[in-house]
Every structure is written in C-alpha cells, then in structure tokens.
LUMKOL-899273 format. One record per residue: x, y, z of N, C-alpha, C in turn. Coordinates in steps of 0.02 Angstrom, whole numbers, plus 50000, padded with zeros to 5 digits. Example, Ala and Ser with C-alpha at 12.3 -4.5 7.8 and 13.67 -1.06 7.14 Angstrom:
% residues 2
506604971650390506154977550390506604983550390 506424988850354506844994750357506455000250394 
***
This chain:
% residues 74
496135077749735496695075349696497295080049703 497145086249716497745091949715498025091049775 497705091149851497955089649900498315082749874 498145079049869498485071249872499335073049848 499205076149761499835078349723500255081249788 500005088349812500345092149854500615089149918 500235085049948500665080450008501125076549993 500975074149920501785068249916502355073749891 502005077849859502675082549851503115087049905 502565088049947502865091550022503475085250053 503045079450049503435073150096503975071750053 503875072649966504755072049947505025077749957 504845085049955505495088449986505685087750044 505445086550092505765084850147506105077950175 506135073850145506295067150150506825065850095 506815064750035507245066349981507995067949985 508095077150013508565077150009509275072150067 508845072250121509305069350191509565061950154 508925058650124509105050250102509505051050038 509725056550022510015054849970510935058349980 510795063150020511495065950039511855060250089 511435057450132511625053150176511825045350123 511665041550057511835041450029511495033650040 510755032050078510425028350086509845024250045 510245021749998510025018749924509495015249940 509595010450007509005004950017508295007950062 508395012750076507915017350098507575019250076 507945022250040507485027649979507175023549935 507385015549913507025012149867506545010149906 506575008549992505865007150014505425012350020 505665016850045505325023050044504745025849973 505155026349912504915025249862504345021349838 504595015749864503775010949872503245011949902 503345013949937502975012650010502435018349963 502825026349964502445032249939502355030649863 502495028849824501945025949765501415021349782 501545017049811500935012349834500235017049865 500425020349925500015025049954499805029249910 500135032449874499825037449819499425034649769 499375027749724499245024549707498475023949746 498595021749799497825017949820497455025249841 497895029749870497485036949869497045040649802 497555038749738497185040949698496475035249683 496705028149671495905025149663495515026949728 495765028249774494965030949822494705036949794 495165042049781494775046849746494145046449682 494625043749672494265039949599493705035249592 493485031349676493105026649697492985020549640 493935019849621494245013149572493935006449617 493965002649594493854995449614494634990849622 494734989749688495614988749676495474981049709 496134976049697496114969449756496344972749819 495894969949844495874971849911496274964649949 496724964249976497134958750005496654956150075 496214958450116495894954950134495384949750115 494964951250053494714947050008495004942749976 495674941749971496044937049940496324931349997 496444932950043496404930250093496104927050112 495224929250134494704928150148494594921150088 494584922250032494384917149965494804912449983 495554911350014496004907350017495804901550070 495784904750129495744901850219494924898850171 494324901650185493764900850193493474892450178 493574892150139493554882650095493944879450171 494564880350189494764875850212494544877950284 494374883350301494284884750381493374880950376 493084881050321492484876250304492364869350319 492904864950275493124859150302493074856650360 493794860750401493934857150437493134859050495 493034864250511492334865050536491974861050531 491794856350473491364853450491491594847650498 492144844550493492464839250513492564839250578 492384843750631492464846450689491744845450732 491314846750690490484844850706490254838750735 
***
C-alpha cells in the first residue's frame, strides 16, 4: 500500500507541475482520471476487493445473443 501511495506521489511531482504551468486544463483532467482510476483498482488488488470487472459485463451482454444466433446457425 505504501509503495502504491509513493508512486502516485512521485508521478504527481513530476507530471503536475509542467501540466499546470503549461496551463493544460484538459490534460490534467484526463490525466487525473486516468491516475485515480489506476490507484483506485491498485488499491482493491491490494486489498483482494471484489470490483466489476468490464470483461464480465460484456461477456453477460454478447453471450445470450452470440447463443442464439449459434444455434440458429446449426
């Protein structure tokens, strides 16, 4: 967990100041995301959380109909 803390904090001092002197609002709000999201799913792995996983949601979506038509294909 301490490494995790300490890498996003290394990657905002170094990233941080350039996007913000340079004065790159839409950056830094993706940027922002991007490294909460990652930090986010870093901490539930630590934590061995139970998260949606977007391939399973996917998978639940296609499956019924990739079913169907399969066997309408038979």
């Amino acid at each position: 967990m301490a490494l995790l803390i300490i890498t996003v904090i290394i990657i905002l001092i170094l990233e941080l100041p350039y996007l913000i002197k340079n004065q790159m609002r839409r950056e830094l709000a993706v940027f922002s995301a991007i490294l909460i999201i990652g930090a986010v799913y870093g901490i539930f792995h630590i934590f061995q959380l139970h998260y949606l996983n977007p391939t399973n949601i996917t998978q639940s979506i296609f499956k019924p109909l990739f079913d169907t038509i399969d066997g309408l294909l038979k």
